[in-house]
N, C-alpha and C positions, 0 to 999 in steps of 0.2 A: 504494500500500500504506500509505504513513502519510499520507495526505490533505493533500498538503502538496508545494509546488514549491520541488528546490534546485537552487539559481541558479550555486553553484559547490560545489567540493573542491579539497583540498588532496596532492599525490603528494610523499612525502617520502623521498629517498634518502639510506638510509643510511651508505652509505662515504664520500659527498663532505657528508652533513650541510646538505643541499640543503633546501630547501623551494618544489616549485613548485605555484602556482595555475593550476589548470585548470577552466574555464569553459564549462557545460551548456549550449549553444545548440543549437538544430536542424540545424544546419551539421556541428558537431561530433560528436552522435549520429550522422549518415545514414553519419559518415568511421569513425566505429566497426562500423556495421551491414555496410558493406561492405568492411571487414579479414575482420573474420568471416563472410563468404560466401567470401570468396580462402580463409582458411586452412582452413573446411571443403570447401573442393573440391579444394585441397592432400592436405588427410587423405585425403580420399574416393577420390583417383587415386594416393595411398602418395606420395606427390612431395613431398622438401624441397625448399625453394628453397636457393639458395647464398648464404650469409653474403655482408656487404659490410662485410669489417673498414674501423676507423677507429680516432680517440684513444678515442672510449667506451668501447671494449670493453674497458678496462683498469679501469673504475670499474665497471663491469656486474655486476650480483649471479648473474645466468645464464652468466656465462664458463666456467664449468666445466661445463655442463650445453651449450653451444650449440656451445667448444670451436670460436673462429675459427681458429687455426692449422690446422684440418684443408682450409681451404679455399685453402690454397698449393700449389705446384706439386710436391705428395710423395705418394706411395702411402700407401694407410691399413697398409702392411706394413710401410711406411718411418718411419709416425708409430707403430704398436706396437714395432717395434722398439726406436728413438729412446726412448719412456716406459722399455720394461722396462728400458733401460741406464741411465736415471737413478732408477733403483726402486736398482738394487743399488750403484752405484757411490757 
């Protein structure tokens, strides 16, 4: 589209104030093409996979949207509950 090959970019996270360089090669594109065949055959069969909490998910900008704690050993009856009672208390 702009007649022109870029060689690299840059992915800059904001909570940790990070900057990292990430590098266009054919290697790295085919690892991209094939995430997105998993997670559209993911969507296509209604299937999350299940979270692999770690340290990152504390600097994560998706935490609140991805919500690793739901994937402990507790009912989603047990984590509404647990939220409502920290709403009001």
């Amino acid at each position: 589209m702009l007649c022109c090959d870029i060689a690299c970019g840059f992915i800059y996270y904001g909570e940790t104030r990070h900057r990292t360089k990430i590098v266009f090669d054919t290697e790295g594109r085919e690892k991209v093409r094939q995430m997105f065949k998993e997670m559209h055959k993911y969507f296509s069969q209604r299937y999350t996979p299940k979270v692999k909490i770690s340290k990152s998910c504390n600097a994560c900008s998706l935490k609140n949207v991805c919500v690793p704690e739901l994937n402990k050993n507790i009912s989603a009856a047990q984590y509404i509950s647990r939220k409502l009672k920290e709403e009001d208390g």
